[in-house]
C-alpha positions as CSV (number, residue, x, y, z in Angstrom):
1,X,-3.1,-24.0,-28.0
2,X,-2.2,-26.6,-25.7
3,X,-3.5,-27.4,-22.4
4,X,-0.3,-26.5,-20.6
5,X,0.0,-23.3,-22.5
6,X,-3.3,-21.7,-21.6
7,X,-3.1,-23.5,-17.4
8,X,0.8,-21.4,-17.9
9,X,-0.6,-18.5,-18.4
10,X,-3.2,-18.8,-16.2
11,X,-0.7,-19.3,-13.5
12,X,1.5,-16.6,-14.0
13,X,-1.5,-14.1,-14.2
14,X,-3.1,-15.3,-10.7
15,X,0.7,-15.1,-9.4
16,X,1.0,-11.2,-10.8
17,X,-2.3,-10.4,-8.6
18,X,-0.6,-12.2,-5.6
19,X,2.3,-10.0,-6.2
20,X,0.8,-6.7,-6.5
21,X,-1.6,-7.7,-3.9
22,X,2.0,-8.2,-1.6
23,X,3.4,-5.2,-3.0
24,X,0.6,-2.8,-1.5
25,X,0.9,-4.1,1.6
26,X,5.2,-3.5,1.1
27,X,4.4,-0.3,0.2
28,X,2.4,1.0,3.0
29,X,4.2,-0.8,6.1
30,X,7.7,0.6,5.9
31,X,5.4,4.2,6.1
32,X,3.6,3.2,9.5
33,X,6.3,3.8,11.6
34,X,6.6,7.6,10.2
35,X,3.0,7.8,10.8
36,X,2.7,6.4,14.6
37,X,5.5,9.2,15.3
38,X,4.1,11.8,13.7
39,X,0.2,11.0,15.1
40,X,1.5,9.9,18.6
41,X,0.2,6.1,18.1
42,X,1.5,3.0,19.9
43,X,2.1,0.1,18.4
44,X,-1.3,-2.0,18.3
45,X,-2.7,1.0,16.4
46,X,-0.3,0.1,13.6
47,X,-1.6,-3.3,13.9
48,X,-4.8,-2.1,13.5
49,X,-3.9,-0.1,11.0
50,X,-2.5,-3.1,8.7
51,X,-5.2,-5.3,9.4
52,X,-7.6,-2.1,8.2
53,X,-5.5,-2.3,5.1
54,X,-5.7,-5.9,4.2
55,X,-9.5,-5.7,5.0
56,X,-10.0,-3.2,2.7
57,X,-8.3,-4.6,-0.2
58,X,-10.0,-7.9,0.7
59,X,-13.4,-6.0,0.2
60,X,-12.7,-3.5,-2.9
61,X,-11.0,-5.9,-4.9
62,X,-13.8,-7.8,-6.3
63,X,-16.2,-4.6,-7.0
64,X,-12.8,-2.7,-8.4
65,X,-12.2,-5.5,-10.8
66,X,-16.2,-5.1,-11.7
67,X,-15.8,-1.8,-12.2
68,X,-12.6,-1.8,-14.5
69,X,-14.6,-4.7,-16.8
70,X,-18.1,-2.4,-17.0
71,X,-15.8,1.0,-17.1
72,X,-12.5,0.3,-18.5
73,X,-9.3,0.3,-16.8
74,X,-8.0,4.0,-18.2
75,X,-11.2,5.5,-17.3
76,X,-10.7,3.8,-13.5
């Protein structure tokens, strides 16, 4: 295997984490809205909110990806 092969493939993998990384963040913003209506927020609270989020997912990443390895990812 060639060195471009295996740096390929190492590329496309770190841009599928960037993606789904993106995609949870797509996926709970269009929903904020809904929420500040029904809970009677403003709009820094959705801010808040977001920035909660991304924190988060900053955080759990690293011990979710240890877990997966020691655990498996079916069993996560």
């Amino acid at each position: 295997m060639s060195m471009l092969t295996r740096n390929r493939g190492a590329m496309l993998l770190l841009m599928l984490n960037i993606f789904l990384a993106f995609m949870g963040i797509g996926l709970v913003v269009p929903v904020l809205p809904k929420f500040i209506s029904e809970l009677g927020m403003n709009g820094s609270s959705m801010g808040l909110m977001v920035a909660a989020f991304a924190l988060t997912q900053l955080l759990l990443s690293p011990l979710a990806g240890k877990w997966s390895d020691r655990y498996g990812r079916k069993k996560m």
